[in-house]
Each structure stands twice: as C-alpha cells, then as structure tokens.
N, C-alpha and C positions, 0 to 999 in steps of 0.2 A: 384879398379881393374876391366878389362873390361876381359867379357870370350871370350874366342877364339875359336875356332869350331874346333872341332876335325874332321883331314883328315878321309875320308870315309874309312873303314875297306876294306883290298881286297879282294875280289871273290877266295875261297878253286875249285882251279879250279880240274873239275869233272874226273876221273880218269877210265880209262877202265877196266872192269869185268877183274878181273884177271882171272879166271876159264870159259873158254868157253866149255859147255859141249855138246858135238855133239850127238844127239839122238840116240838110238839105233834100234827102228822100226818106221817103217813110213805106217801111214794110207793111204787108196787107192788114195786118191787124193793126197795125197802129195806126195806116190808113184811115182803114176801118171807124178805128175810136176818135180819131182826130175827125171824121165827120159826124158823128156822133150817128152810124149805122152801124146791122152789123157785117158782118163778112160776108156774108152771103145775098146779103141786098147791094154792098157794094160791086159784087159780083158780077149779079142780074143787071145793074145800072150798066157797067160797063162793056158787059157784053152785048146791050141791045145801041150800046153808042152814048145813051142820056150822060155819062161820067168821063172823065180824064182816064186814059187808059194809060196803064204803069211804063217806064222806061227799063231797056234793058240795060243794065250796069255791065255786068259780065252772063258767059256760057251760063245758062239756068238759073240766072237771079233779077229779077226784076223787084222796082219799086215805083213807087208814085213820089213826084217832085211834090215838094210841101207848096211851091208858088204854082202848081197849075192846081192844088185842093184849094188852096185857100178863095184862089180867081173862083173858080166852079161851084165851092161856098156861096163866095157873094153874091154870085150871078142870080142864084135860086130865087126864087119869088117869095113873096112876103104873103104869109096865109092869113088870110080871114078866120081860118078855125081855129080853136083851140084842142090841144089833143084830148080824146076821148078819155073817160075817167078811169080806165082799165088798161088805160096801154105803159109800155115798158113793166109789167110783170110777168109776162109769159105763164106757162103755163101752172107756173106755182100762185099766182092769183095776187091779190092785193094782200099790203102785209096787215095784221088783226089791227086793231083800232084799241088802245089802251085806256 
C-alpha cells in the first residue's frame, strides 16, 4: 500500500467582531481628534464656554461624553469658506509637489 497525502485542511476564515462597542468618553486627545481640532484649541473653546466641557469620572480624570461631541459637532454652522490653501501644515509648510 503506498500513502497518499492528505489535501491541506482549509483556512476557518476569520470572521468580524460581531459586537462593535462605541466608547462612551473620550480623553482630550482623542477628543481633540474626534473634532478634528487640536488640543489646544479645544482647550481655548472650552474655557471661553463655545465647547462641551469634560465630565469628571473619578479623583483627577476627566473626559468628554462622545454624545455631548458629536451634539456640539452638529450644532456648528455650515461655512461658506473654503479652507485656505496653506492650513493644516503648520509650520513645516506644504508638502513639495512631485
């Protein structure tokens, strides 16, 4: 009797998270990123009042509720402008043209 090679078993192909759970606060950077500002303007907004100011969770840690970012999101007004051609590079400038 000669053995025969048994065909390769197939790949349990990998299956997506059934449960995607959407956070309920977000730290200032993520904050931050999640409005698409940065820290420091998110900052400024909050301290003069214009933004959702963070909740305290425990002793020394606060965060911002994703449902009072997103509400403060929508709320903002719909600009007529369009962004000027040099913003979001800071100080390192626009990147070279290829």
């Amino acid at each position: 009797m000669t053995a025969t090679a048994m065909p390769p078993k197939p790949r349990k192909k990998e299956l997506p998270p059934i449960v995607q759970i959407r956070p309920l606060y977000l730290a200032r950077p993520d904050a931050a990123a999640f409005l698409a500002l940065s820290e420091s303007t998110l900052d400024a907004l909050v301290s003069r009042g214009d933004a959702p100011k963070p909740r305290k969770l425990s002793k020394g840690r606060t965060a911002w509720l994703v449902d009072d970012l997103e509400s403060w999101g929508r709320e903002r007004p719909v600009s007529d402008l369009l962004p000027p051609q040099n913003s979001g590079y800071g100080r390192a400038g626009a990147p070279e043209k290829h």
